[in-house]
TORPA-696081 format. One record per residue (C-alpha): residue number from 0; x, y, z. Coordinates in pm, 1 decimal, decimal comma. Layout:
BEGIN
ATOM   fiza          x          y          z
ATOM    NUM          X          Y          Z
...
This chain:
BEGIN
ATOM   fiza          x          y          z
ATOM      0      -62,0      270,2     -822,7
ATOM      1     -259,7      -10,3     -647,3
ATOM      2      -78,4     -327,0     -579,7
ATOM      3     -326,3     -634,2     -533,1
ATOM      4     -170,0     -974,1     -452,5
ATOM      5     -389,1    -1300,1     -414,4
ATOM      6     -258,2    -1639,4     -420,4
ATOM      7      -63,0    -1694,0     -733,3
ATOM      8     -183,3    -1322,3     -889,2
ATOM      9      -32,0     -954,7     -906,3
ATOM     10     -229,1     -690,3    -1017,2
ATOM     11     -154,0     -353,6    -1069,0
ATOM     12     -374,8      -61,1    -1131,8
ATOM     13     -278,9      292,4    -1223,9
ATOM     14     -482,2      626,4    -1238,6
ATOM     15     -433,7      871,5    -1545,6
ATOM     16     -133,3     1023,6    -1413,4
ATOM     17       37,8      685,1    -1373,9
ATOM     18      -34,9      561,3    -1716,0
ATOM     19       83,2      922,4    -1794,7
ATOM     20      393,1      890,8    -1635,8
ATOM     21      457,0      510,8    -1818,3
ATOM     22      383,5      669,0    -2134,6
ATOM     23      613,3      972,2    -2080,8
ATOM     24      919,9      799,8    -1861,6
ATOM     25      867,1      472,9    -1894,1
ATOM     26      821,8      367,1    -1533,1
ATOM     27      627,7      420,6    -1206,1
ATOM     28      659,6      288,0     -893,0
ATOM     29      551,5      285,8     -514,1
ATOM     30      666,8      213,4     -184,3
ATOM     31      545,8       73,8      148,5
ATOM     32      777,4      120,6      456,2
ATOM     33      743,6     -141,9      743,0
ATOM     34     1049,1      -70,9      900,7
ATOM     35     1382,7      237,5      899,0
ATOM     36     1553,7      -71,2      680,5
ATOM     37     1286,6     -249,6      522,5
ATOM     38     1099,8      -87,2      261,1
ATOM     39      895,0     -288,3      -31,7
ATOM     40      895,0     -102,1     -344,8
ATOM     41      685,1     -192,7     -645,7
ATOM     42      774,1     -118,7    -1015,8
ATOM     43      612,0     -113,0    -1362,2
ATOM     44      843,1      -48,6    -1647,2
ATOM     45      895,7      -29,8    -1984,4
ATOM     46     1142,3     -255,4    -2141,3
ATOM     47     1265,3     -252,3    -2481,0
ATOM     48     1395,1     -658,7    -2494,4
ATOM     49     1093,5     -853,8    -2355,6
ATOM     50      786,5     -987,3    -2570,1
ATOM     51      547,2    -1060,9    -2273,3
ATOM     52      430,4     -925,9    -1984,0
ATOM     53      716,3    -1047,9    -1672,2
ATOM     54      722,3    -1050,1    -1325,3
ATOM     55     1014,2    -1069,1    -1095,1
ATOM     56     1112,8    -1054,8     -764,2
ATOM     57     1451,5     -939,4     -636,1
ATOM     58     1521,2     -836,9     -224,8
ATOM     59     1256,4     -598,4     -122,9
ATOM     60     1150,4     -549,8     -525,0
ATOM     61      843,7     -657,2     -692,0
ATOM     62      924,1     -520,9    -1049,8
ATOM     63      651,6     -587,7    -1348,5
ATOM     64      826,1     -543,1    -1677,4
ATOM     65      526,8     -460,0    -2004,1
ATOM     66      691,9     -459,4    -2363,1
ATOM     67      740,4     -123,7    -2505,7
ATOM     68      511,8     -180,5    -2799,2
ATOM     69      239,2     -270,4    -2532,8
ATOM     70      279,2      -20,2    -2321,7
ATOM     71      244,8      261,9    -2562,2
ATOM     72       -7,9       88,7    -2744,0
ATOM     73     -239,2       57,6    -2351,2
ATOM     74     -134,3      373,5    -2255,1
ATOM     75     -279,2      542,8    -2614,0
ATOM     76     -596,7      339,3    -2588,1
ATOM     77     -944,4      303,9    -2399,1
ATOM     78     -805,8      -71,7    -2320,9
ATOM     79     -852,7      -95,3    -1997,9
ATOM     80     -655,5     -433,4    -1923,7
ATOM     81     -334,4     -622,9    -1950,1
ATOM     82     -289,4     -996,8    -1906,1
ATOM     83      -12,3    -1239,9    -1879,6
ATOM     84       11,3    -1608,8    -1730,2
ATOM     85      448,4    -1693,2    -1640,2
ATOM     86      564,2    -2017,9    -1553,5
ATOM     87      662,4    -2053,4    -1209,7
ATOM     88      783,8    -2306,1     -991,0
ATOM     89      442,2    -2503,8     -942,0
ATOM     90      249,3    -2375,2    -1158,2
ATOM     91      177,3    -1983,6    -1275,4
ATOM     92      205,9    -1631,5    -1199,2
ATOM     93     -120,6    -1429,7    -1351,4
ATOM     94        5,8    -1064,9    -1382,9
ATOM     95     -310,3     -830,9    -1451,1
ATOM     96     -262,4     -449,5    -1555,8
ATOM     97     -545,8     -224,7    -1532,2
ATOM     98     -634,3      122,4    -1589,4
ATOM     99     -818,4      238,9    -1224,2
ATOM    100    -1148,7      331,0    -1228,2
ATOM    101    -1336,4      587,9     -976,8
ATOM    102    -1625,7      398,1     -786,5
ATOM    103    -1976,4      392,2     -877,9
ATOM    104    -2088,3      475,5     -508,8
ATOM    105    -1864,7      702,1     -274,1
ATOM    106    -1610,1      587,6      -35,4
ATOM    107    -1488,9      744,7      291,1
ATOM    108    -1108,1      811,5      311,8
ATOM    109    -1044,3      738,1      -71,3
ATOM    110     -897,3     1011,1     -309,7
ATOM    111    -1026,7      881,3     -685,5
ATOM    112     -971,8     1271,8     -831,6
ATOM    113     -721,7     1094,1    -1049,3
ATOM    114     -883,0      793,7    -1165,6
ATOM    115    -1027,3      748,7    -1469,6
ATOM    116    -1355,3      787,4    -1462,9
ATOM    117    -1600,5      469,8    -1432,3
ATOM    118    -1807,5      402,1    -1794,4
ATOM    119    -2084,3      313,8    -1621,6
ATOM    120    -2131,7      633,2    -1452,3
ATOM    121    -2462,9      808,2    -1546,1
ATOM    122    -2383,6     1104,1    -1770,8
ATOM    123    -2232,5     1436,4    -1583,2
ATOM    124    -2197,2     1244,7    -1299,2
ATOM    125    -1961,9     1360,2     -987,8
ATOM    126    -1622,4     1186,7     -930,6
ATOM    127    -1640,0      964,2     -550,4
């Protein structure tokens, strides 16, 4: 899972064992070390009680909670996105979910075996 922060904006963006792994458990998450005690870990998870997209941010947690009905339903589909605006002090939080796509054109050092694959990829066409 890709974490993508800009300004006032989170996006996330899972390959097809990620969404996989939403549908099935209900969660996925990464982590990014910087130090022996201070590790960032990002989460997307399912969540029974909410009706919109959330974001919050606890300690060393960036934690992205999607509506169960949503989930299942993005996970099932060919949609490729999820959006949600929250209030925030000063203004808002834009939360973006997307299903990741394998590049048109190949790049060096980037595994995209998993992603899904790019629909404007000629026909037959190899994975980057």
């Amino acid at each position: 899972m890709k974490l993508r922060i800009k300004g006032s904006s989170l996006r996330l963006r899972l390959t097809q064992g990620e969404v996989q792994q939403l549908a099935e458990t209900g969660e996925v998450q990464e982590q990014v070390p910087f130090t022996a005690s201070a590790t960032l870990t990002y989460r997307l998870k399912r969540d029974s009680k909410i009706k919109d997209i959330t974001a919050n941010y606890i300690g060393n947690l960036i934690e992205i909670l999607i509506p169960e009905r949503t989930s299942r339903e993005w996970c099932a589909t060919d949609r490729v996105t999820l959006e949600h605006s929250q209030p925030v002090p000063g203004g808002e939080l834009r939360v973006t979910l997307e299903k990741d796509f394998a590049c048109l054109a190949p790049r060096a050092g980037e595994d995209e075996s998993d992603n899904f694959p790019h629909p404007q990829a000629p026909p037959g066409s190899p994975k980057c």
